[in-house]
C-alpha positions in Angstrom: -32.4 -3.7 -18.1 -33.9 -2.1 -14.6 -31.5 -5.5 -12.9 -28.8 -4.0 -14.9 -29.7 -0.4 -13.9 -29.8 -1.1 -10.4 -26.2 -3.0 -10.9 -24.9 0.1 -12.1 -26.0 2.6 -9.5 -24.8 0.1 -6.6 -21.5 0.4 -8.5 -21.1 3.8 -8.8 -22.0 4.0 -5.3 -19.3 1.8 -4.0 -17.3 3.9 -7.0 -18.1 7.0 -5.1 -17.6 5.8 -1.4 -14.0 4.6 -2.7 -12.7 8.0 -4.2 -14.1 10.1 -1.2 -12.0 7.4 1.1 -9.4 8.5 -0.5 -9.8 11.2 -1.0 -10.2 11.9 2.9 -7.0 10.1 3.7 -5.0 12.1 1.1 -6.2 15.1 3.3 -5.2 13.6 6.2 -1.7 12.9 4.6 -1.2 16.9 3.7 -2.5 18.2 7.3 0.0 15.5 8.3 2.7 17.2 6.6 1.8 20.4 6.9 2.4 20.1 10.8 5.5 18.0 10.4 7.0 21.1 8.5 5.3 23.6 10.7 7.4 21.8 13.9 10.6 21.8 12.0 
């Protein structure tokens, strides 16, 4: 079980690094926006 337990935190690790990735490109992606609408 500890093997298994260890699995799973590496895993919700990678689970975590993934959603704030994308979490910083969809901010990137509305400041983007933001200043495309901002010029026009």
């Amino acid at each position: 079980e500890p093997i298994y337990y260890i699995r799973n935190t590496q895993y919700d690790m990678r689970e975590w690094f993934l959603d704030y990735y994308a979490i910083r490109c969809a901010l990137s992606y509305i400041r983007n926006t933001i200043y495309e609408i901002r010029e026009v």
